[in-house]
KOLLUM-559493 format. One record per residue: x, y, z of N, C-alpha, C in turn; residue number from 1. Coordinates in Angstrom, 3 decimals, padded with zeros to 6 digits. Last residue first. Layout:
// residues N
+----------+----------+----------+----------+----------+----------+----------+----------+----------+-----+
!      nxx !      nyy !      nzz !     caxx !     cayy !     cazz !      cxx !      cyy !      czz ! num !
+----------+----------+----------+----------+----------+----------+----------+----------+----------+-----+
!        X !        Y !        Z !        X !        Y !        Z !        X !        Y !        Z ! NUM !
...
+----------+----------+----------+----------+----------+----------+----------+----------+----------+-----+
// end
This chain:
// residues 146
+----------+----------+----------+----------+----------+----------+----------+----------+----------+-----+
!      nxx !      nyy !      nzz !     caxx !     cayy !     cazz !      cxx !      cyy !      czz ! num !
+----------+----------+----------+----------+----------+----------+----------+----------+----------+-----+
!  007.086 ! -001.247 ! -032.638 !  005.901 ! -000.197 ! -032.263 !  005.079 ! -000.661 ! -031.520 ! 146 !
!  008.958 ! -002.375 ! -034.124 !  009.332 ! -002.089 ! -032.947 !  008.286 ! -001.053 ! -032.373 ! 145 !
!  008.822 ! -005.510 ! -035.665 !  008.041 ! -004.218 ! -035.166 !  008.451 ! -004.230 ! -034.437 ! 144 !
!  010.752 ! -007.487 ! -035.981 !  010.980 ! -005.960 ! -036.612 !  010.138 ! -004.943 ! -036.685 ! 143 !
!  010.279 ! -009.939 ! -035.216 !  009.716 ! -009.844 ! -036.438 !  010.200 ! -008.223 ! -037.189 ! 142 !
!  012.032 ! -009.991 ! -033.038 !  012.447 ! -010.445 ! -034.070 !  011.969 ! -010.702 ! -035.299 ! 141 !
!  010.472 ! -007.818 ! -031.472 !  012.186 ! -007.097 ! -032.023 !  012.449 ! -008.437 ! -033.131 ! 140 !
!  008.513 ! -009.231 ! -031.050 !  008.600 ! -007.995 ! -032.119 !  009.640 ! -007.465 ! -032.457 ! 139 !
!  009.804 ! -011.123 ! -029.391 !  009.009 ! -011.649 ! -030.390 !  008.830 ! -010.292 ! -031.546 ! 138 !
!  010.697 ! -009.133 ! -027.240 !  011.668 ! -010.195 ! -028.005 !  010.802 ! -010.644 ! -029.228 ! 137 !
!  008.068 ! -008.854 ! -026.280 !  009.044 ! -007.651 ! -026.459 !  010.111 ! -008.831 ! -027.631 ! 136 !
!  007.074 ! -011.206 ! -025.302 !  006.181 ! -010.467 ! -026.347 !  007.372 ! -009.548 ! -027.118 ! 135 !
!  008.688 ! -011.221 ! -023.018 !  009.272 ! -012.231 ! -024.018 !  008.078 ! -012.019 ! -025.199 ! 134 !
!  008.212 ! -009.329 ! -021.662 !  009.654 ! -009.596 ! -022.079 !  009.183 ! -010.702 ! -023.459 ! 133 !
!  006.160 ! -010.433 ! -021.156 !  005.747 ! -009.074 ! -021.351 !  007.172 ! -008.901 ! -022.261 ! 132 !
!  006.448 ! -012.957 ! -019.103 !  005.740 ! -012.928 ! -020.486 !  005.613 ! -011.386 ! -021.289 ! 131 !
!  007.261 ! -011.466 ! -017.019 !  008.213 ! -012.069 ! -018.673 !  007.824 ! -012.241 ! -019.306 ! 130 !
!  005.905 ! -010.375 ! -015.619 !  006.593 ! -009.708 ! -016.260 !  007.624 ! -010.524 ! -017.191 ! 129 !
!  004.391 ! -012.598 ! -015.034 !  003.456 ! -012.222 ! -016.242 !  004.197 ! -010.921 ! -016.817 ! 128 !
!  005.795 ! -013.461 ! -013.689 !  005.397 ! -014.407 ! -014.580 !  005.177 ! -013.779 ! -015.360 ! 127 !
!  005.583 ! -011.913 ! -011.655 !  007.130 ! -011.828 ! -011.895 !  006.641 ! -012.530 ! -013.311 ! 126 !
!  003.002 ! -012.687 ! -010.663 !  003.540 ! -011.221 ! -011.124 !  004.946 ! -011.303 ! -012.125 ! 125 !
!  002.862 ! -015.253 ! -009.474 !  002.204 ! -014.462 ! -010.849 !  002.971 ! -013.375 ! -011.395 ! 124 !
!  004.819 ! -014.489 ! -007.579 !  005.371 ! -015.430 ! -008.892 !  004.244 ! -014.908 ! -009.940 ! 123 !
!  003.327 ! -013.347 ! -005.967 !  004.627 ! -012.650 ! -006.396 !  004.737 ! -012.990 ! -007.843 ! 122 !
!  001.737 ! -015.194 ! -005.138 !  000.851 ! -013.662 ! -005.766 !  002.416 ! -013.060 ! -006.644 ! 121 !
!  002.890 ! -016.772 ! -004.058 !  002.458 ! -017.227 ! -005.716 !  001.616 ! -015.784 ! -005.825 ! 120 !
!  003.632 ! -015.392 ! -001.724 !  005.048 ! -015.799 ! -002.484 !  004.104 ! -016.672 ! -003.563 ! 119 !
!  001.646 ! -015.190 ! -000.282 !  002.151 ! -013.735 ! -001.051 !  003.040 ! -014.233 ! -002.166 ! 118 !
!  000.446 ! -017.519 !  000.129 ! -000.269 ! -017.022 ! -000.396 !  000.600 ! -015.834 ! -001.351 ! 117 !
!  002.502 ! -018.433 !  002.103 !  002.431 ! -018.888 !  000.901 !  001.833 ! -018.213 !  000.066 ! 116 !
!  001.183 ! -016.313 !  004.276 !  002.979 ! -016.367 !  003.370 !  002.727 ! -017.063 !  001.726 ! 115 !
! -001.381 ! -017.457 !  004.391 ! -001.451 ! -016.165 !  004.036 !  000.696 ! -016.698 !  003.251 ! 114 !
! -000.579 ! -020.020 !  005.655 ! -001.086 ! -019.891 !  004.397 ! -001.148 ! -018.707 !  003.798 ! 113 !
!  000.987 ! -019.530 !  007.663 !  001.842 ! -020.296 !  006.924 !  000.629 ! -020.065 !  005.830 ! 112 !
! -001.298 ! -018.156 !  009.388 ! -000.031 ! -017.455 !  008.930 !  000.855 ! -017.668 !  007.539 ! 111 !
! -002.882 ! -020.456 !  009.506 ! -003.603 ! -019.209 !  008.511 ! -002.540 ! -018.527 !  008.263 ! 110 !
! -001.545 ! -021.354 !  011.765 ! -001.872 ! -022.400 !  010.294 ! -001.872 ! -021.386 !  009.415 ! 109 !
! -001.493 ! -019.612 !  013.470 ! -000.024 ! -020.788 !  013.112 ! -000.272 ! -021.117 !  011.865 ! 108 !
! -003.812 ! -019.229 !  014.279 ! -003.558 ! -018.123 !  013.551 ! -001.859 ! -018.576 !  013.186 ! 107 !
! -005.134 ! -021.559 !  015.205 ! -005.495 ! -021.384 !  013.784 ! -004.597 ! -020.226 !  013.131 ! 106 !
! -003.057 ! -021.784 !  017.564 ! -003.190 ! -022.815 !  016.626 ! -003.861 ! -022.353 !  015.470 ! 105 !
! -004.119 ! -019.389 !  019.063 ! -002.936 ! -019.792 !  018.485 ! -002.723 ! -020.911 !  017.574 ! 104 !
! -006.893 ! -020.410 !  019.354 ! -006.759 ! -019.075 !  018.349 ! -005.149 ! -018.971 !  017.936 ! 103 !
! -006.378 ! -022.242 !  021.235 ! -007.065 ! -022.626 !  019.481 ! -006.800 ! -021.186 !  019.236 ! 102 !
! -005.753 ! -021.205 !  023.348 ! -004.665 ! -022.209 !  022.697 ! -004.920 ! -022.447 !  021.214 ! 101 !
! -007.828 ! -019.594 !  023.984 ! -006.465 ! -019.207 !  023.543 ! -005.498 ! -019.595 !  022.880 ! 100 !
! -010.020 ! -021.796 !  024.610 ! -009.779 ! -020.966 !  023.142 ! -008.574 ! -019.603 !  023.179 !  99 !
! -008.550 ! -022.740 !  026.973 ! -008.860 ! -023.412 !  025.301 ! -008.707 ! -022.592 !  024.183 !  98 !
! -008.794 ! -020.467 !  028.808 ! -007.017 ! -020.915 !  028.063 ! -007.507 ! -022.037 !  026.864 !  97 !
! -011.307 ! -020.207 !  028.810 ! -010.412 ! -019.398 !  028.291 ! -009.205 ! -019.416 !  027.834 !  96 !
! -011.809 ! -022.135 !  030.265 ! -012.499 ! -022.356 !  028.922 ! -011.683 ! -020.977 !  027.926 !  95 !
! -010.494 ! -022.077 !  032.595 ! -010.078 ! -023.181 !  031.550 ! -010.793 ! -022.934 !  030.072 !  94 !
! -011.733 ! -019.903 !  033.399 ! -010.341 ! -019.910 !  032.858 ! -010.135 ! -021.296 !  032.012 !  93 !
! -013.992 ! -021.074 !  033.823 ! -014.463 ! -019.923 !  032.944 ! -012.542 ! -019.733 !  032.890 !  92 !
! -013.796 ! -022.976 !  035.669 ! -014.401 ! -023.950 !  034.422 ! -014.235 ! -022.282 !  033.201 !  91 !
! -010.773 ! -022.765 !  037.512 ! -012.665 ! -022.342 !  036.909 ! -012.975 ! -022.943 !  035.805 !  90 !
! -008.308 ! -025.489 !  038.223 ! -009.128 ! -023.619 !  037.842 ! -010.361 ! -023.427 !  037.414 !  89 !
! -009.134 ! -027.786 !  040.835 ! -008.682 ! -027.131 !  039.661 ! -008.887 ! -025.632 !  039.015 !  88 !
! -009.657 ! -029.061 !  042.839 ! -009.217 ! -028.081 !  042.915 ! -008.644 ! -027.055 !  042.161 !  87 !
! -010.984 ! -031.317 !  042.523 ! -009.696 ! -031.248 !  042.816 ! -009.176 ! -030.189 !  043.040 !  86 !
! -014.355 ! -030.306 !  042.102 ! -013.713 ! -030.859 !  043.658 ! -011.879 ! -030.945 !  043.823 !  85 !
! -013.742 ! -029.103 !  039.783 ! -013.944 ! -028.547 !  040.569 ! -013.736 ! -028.746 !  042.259 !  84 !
! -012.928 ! -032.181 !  038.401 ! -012.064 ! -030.887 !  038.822 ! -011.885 ! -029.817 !  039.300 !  83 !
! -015.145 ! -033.385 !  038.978 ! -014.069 ! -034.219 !  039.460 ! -012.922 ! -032.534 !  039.484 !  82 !
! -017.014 ! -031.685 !  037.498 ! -017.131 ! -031.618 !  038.672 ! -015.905 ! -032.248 !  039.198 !  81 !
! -015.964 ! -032.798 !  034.742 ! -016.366 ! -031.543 !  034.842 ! -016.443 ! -031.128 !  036.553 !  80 !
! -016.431 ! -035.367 !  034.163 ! -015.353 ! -034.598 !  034.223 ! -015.054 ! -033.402 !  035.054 !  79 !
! -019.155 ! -035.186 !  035.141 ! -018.757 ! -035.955 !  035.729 ! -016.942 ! -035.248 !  035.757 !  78 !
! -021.515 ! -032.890 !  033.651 ! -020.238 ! -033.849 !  033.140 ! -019.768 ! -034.135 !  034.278 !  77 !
! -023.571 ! -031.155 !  034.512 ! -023.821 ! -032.823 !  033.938 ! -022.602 ! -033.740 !  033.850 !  76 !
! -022.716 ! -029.037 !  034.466 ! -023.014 ! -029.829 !  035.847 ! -023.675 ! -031.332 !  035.439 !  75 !
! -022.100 ! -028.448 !  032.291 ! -020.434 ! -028.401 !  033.111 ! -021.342 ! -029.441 !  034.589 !  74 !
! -024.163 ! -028.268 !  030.344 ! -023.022 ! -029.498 !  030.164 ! -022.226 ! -029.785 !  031.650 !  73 !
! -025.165 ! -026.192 !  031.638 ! -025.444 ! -027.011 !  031.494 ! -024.730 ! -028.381 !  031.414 !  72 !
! -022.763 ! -023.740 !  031.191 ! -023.243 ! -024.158 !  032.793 ! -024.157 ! -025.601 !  032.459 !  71 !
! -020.271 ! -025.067 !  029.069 ! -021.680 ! -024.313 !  029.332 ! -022.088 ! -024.844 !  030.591 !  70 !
! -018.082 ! -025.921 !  027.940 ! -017.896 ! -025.107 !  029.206 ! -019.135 ! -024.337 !  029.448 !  69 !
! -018.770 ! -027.488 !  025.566 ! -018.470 ! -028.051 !  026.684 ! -018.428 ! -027.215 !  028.141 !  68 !
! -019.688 ! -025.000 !  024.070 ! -020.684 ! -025.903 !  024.764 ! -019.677 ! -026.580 !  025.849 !  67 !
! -017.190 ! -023.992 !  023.620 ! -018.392 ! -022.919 !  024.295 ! -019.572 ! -023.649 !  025.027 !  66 !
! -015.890 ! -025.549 !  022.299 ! -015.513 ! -025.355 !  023.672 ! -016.576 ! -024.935 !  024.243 !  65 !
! -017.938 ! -025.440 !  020.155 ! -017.436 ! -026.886 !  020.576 ! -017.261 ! -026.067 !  022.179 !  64 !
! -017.283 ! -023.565 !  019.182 ! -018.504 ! -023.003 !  019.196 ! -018.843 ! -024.707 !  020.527 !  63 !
! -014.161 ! -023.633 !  018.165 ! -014.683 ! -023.079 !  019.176 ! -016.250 ! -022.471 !  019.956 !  62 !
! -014.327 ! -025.382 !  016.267 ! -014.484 ! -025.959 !  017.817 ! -014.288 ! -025.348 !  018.806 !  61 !
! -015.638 ! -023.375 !  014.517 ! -016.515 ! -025.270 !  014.890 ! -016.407 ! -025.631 !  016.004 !  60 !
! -014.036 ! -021.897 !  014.283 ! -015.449 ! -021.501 !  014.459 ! -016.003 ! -022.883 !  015.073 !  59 !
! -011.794 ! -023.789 !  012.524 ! -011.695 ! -022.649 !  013.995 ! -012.925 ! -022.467 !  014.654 !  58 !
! -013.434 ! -024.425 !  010.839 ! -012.452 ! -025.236 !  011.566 ! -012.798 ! -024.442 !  013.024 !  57 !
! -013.431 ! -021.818 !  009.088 ! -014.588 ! -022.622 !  009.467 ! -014.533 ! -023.947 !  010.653 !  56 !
! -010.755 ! -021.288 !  009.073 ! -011.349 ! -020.598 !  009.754 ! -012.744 ! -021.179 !  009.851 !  55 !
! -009.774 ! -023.416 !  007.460 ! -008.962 ! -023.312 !  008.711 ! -009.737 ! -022.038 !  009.505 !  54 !
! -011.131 ! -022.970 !  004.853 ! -011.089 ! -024.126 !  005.598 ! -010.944 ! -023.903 !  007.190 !  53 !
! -010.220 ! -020.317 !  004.314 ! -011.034 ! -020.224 !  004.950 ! -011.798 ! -021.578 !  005.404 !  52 !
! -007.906 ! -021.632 !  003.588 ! -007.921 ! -020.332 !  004.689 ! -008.749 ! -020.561 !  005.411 !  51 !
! -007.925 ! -023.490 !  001.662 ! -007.534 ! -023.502 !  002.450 ! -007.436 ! -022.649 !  003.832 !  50 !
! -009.200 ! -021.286 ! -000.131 ! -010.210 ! -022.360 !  000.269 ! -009.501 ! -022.771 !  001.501 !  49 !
! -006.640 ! -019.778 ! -000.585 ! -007.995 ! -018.908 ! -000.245 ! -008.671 ! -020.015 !  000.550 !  48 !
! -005.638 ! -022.290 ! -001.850 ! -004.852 ! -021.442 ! -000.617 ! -005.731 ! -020.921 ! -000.562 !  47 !
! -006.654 ! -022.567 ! -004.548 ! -007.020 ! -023.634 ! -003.701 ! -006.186 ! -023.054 ! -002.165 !  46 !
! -006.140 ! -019.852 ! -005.614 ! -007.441 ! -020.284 ! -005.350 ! -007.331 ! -021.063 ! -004.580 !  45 !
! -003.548 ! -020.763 ! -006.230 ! -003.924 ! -019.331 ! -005.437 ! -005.206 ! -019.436 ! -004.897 !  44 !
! -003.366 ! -022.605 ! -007.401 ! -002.897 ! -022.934 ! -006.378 ! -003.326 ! -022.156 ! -005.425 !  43 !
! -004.224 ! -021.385 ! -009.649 ! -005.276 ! -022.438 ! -009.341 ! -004.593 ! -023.065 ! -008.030 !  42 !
! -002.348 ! -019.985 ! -010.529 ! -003.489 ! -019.232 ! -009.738 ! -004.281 ! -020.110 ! -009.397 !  41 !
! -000.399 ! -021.595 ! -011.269 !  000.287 ! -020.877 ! -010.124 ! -001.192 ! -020.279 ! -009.525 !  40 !
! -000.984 ! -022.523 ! -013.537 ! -001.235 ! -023.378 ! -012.375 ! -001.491 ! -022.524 ! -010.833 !  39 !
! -000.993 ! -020.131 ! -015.160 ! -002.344 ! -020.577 ! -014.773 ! -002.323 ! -021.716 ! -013.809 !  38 !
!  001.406 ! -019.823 ! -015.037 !  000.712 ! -018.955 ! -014.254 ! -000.723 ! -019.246 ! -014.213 !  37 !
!  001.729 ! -021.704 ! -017.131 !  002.781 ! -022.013 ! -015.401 !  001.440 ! -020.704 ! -014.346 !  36 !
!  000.991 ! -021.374 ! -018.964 ! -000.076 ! -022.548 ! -018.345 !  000.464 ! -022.187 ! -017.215 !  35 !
!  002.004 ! -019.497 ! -019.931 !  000.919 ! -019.022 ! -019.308 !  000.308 ! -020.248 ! -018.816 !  34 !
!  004.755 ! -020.171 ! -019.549 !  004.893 ! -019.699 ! -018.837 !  003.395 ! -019.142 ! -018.934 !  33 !
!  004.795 ! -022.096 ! -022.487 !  004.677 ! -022.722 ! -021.135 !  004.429 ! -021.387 ! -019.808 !  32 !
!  003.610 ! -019.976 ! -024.275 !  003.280 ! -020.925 ! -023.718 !  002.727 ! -021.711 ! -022.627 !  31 !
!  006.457 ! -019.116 ! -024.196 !  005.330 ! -018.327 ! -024.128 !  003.904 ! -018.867 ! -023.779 !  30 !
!  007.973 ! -020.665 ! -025.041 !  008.041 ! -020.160 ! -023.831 !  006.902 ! -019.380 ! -023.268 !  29 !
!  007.220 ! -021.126 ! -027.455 !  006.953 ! -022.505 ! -026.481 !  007.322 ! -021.650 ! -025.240 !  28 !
!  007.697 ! -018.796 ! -028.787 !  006.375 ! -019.254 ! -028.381 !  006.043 ! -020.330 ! -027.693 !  27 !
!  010.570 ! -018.728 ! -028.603 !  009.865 ! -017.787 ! -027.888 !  007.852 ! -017.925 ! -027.485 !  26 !
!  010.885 ! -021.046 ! -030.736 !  011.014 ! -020.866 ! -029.032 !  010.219 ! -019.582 ! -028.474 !  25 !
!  009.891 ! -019.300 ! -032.880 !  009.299 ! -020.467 ! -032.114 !  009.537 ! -021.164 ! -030.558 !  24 !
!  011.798 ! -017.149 ! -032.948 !  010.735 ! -016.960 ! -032.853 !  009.701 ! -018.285 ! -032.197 !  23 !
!  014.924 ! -017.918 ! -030.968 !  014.057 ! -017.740 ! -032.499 !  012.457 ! -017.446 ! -032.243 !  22 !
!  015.342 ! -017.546 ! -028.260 !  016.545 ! -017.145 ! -029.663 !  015.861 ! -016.958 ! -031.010 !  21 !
!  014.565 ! -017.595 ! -026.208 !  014.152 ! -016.647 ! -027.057 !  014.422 ! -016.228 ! -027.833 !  20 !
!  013.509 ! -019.442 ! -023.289 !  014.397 ! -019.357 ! -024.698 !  014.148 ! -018.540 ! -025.587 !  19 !
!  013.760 ! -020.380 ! -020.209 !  013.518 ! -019.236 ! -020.603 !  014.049 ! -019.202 ! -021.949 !  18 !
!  012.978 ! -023.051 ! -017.930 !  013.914 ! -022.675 ! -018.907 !  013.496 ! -021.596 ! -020.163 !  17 !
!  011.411 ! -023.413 ! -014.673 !  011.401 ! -022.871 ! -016.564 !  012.475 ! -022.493 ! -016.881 !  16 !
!  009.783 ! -023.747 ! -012.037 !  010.911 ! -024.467 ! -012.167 !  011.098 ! -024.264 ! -014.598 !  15 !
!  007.976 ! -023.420 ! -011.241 !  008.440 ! -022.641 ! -011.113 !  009.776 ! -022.400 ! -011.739 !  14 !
!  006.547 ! -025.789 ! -010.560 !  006.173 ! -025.513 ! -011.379 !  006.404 ! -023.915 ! -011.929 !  13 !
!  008.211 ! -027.010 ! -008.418 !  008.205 ! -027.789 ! -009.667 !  007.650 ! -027.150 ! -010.412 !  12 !
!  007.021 ! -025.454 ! -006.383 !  008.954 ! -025.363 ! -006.832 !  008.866 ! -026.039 ! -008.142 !  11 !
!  004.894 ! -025.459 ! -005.879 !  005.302 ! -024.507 ! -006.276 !  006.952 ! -024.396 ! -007.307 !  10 !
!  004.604 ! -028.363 ! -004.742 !  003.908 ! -028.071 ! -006.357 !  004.352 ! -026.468 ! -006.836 !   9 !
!  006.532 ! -027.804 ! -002.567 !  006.759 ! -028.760 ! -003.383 !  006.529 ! -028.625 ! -005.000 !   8 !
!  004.758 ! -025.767 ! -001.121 !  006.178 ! -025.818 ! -001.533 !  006.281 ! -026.533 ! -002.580 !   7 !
!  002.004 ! -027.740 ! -000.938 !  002.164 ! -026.386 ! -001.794 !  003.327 ! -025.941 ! -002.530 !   6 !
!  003.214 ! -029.115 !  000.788 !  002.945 ! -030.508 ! -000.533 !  002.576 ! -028.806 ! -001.562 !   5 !
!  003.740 ! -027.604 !  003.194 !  004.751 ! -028.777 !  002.137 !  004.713 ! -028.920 !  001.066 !   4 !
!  001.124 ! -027.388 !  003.712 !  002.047 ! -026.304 !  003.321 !  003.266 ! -026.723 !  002.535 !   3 !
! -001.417 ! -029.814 !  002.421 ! -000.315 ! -029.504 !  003.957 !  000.683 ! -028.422 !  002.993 !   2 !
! -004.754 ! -029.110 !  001.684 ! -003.408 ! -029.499 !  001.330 ! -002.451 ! -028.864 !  002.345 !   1 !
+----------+----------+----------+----------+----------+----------+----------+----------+----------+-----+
// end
């Protein structure tokens, strides 16, 4: 899933009206704010998978470059010699600025997922300090205060 479409399912499900005037509200709030944190961790989970999506990814094509820039491949490929004769850089810098360019590219992606990652670790948290509030409210209106 694209970082967007996370935003998106985050904001909508973040998104609670807090009531605690009577006892039954307090239990629809109560409620809603453990399914909310149970979405919020099944987002948490599917971001982990996403990670380590983007690091099995990573591994793939850089196991990819490693072949294309293998002394085998490099004197077979046609490509491969046309740029040695042009005059191009080493087949051992080019294979180096690849996987430079890919380690910037996965550690772009994995960044935006780790962030996301902190900001529903937060929301759990913050979640599960209201639900704590709103237990608190439920005994002040039955009149245990113990």
């Amino acid at each position: 899933m694209d970082i967007d479409d996370y935003e998106k399912l985050i904001i909508s499900t973040v998104d609670i009206e807090i009531e605690t005037s009577s006892i039954s509200e307090s239990r629809k709030t109560l409620l809603t704010l453990h399914e909310r944190r149970e979405i919020l961790k099944d987002i948490q989970s599917r971001l982990e998978r996403d990670i380590r999506s983007v690091e099995v990814d990573y591994l793939n094509k850089r196991t990819f470059i490693r072949e294309e820039f293998s002394s085998t491949n490099f004197e077979k490929s046609s490509k491969m010699k046309k740029m040695l004769k042009g005059g191009t850089s080493s087949p051992a810098r080019r294979r180096a600025k690849a996987m430079k360019n890919l380690e910037k590219e996965r550690n772009s992606k994995i960044e935006g997922y780790r962030d996301m990652k902190v900001n529903v670790d937060d929301l759990i948290e913050q979640i599960e300090e209201i639900m704590v509030d709103v237990y608190s409210s439920i005994k002040s209106l039955l009149g245990n205060n113990y």
